[in-house]
C-alpha positions in Angstrom: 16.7 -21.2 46.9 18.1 -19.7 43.5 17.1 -16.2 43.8 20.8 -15.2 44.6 21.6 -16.0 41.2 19.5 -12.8 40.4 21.6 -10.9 42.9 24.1 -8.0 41.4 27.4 -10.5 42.6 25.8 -13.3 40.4 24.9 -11.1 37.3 28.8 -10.0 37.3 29.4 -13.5 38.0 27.2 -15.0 35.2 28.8 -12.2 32.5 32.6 -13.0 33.2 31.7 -16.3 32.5 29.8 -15.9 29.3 32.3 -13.8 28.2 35.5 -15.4 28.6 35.1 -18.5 27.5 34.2 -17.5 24.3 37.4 -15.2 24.3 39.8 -18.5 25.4 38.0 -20.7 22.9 38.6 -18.1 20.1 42.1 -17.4 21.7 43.1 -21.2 22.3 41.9 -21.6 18.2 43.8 -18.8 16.9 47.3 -20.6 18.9 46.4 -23.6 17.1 45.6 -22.1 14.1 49.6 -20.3 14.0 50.6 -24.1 14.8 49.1 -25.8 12.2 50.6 -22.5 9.7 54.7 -23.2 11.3 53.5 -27.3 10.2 52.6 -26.5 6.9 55.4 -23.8 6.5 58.0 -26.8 7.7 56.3 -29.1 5.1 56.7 -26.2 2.2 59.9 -25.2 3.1 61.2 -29.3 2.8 59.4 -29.8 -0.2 60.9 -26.7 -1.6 64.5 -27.5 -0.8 63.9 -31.0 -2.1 62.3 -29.9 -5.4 65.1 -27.3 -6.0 68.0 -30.0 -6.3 66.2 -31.2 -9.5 65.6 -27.5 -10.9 68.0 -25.8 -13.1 70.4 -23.3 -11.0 70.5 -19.4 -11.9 72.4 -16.9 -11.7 73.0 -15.2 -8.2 71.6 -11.6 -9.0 68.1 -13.1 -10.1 67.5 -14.8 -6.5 68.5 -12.0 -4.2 67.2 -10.5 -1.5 67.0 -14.1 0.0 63.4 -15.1 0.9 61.1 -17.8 1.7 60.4 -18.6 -2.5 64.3 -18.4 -3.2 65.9 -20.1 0.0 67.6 -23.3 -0.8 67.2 -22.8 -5.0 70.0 -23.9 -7.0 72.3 -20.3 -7.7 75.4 -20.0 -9.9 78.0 -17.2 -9.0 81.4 -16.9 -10.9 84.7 -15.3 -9.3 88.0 -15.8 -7.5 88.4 -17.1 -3.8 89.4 -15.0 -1.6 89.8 -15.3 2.6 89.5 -18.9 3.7 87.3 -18.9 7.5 86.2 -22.2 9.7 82.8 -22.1 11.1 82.9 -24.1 13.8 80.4 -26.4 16.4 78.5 -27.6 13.1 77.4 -31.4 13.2 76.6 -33.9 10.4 74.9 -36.9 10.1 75.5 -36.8 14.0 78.8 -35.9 13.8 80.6 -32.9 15.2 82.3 -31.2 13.0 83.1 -27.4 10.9 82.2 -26.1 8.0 85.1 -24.6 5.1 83.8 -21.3 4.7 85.6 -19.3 1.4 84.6 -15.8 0.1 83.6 -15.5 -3.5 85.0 -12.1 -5.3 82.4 -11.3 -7.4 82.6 -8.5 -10.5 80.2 -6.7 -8.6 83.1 -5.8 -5.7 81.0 -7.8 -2.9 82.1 -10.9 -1.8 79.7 -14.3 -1.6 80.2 -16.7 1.7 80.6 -19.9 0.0 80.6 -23.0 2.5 82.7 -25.7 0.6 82.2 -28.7 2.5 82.1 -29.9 6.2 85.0 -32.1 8.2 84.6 -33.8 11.3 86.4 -32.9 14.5 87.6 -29.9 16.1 88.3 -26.7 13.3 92.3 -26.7 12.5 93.0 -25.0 9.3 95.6 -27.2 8.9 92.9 -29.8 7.4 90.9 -27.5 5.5 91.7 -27.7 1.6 92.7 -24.4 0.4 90.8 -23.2 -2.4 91.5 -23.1 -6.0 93.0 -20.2 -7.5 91.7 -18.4 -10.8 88.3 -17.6 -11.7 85.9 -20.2 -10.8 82.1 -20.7 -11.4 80.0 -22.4 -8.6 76.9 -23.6 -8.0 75.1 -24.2 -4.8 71.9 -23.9 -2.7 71.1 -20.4 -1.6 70.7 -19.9 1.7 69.7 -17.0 4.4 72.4 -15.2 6.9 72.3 -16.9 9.8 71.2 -15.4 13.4 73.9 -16.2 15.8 71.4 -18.3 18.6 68.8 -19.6 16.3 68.8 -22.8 15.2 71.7 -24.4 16.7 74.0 -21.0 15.4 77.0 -20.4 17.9 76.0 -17.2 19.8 79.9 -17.5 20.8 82.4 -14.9 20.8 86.0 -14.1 21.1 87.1 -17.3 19.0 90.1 -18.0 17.5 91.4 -15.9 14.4 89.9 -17.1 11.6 87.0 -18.4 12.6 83.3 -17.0 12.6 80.3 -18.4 14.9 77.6 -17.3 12.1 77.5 -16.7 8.1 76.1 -13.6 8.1 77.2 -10.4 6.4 76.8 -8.9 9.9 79.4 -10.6 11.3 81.6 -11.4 8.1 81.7 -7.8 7.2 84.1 -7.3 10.4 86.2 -9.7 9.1 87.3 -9.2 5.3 87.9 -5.4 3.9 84.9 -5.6 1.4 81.3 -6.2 1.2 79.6 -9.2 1.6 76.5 -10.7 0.3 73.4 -11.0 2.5 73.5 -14.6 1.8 75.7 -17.4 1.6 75.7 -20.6 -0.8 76.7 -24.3 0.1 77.8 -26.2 -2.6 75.8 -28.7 -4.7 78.8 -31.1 -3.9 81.6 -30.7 -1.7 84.8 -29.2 -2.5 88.4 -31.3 -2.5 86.7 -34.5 -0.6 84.9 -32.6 1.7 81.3 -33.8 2.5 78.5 -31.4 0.9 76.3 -29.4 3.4 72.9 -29.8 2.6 70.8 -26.5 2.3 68.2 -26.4 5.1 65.0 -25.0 5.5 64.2 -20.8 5.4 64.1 -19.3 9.0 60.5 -19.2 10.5 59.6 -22.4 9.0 60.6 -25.3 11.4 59.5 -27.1 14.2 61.2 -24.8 16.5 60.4 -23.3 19.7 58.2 -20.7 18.8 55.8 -23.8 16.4 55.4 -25.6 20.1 55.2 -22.3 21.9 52.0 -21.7 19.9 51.0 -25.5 20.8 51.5 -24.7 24.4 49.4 -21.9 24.3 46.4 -23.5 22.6 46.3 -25.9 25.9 46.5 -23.1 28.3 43.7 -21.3 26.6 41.6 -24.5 26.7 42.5 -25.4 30.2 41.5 -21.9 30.7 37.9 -23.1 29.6 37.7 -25.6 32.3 38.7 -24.1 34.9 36.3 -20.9 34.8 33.4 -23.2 34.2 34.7 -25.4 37.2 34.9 -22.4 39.3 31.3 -21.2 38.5 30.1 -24.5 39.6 31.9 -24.6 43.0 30.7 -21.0 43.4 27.0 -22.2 42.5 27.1 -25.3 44.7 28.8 -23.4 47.6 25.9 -20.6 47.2 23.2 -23.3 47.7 24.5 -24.5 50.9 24.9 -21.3 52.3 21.0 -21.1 50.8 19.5 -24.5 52.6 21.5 -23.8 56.3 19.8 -20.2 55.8 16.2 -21.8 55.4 16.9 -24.7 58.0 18.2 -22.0 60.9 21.5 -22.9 60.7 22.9 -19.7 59.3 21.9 -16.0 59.2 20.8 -15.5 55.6 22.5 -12.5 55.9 25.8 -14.5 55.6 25.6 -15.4 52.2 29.5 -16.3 51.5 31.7 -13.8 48.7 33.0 -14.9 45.8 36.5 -14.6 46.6 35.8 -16.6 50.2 34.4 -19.3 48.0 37.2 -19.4 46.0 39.9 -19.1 48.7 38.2 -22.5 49.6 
């Protein structure tokens, strides 16, 4: 009854099989494995930014280029203030609201995005405190230039004069006749009553879409599993029938059924 299984359809059969399960298993682990990285990336990245309130700050130059290690460490940058933007669509302890971006005049000629502090409601640059005048030291989280789209970042455009969707040198530089910083600060404490924006995480290092992504991938892999062994066994028990009509006279043995009949079925 089970010689078909020695047939050249079964032996092709018989080596799919063996060989991609394996492969999803290995597969569906290495999705889980990049999960279980993006949780313990997220669980750095907090600890970090938590760690760095209680650490002394430093000077700007010593934390630049912005990376995973440096995001959200204390940085001290001295200047004068120069062009006052609102970044608007930014919420706060569930609040909607905009952020008081000023640019920093360094020594160095370029210019450092300094968020000052965050007010509720819809951006009017009427309530945003201007900024003081003279030289001024401040000290702040560091932070990366945003990707307009990522993370809850405006991917608007055309707004209003004076305002930007993103902190980023990309877009900034469009803005202001001088160089910007590939970074940005947010102050330690907020500026002229304004409420403080806390530093968040470094990019690639959340919860985000791509962390469950990877999660949903794992379970397709694994589902993967069961469903080629499920197939085999419909295709085995189907084979048998088609084996005990043939011996009982009910069917030419002739007629053995094809794999992709069986699994039309």
């Amino acid at each position: 009854m089970y010689r078909f299984l020695l047939t050249p359809r079964w032996w092709g059969i018989n080596v799919f099989v063996l060989l991609s399960i394996p492969f999803c298993i290995f597969m569906g682990s290495w999705q889980l494995g990049r999960f279980e990285d993006r949780v313990q990336d997220h669980r750095t990245a907090t600890e970090q930014v938590s760690e760095a309130r209680h650490e002394a700050p430093r000077p700007l130059g010593e934390m630049l280029p912005v990376t995973k290690a440096t995001s959200g460490k204390l940085v001290t940058a001295t200047g004068r203030y120069g062009k006052q933007l609102l970044v608007p669509g930014r919420e706060l302890d569930g609040k909607q609201g905009f952020y008081v971006l000023t640019l920093l005049r360094t020594d160095s000629g370029e210019a450092l995005p300094v968020v000052r502090g965050w007010l509720p409601g819809a951006a009017d640059a009427a309530k945003a405190p201007a900024a003081p005048t003279g030289e001024v030291t401040v000290t702040g989280a560091l932070q990366a230039s945003e990707t307009p789209g990522d993370n809850g970042v405006s991917a608007q455009g055309g707004l209003p004069s004076g305002q930007t969707g993103a902190i980023s040198a990309a877009s900034l530089v469009n803005l202001v006749p001088y160089d910007v910083y590939d970074a940005w600060v947010t102050l330690a404490k907020g500026d002229s009553g304004m409420k403080a924006v806390p530093a968040s995480a470094p990019p690639d290092t959340g919860l985000d879409l791509k962390a469950f992504q990877n999660l949903g991938y794992t379970a397709e892999w694994f589902a993967f599993v069961g469903f080629v062994i499920f197939m085999w066994f419909r295709l085995l028990r189907r084979e048998i029938e088609f084996a005990r009509d043939a011996e009982l006279g009910l069917v030419a043995e002739e007629e053995q059924p094809v794999a992709a009949d069986a699994g039309a079925k």
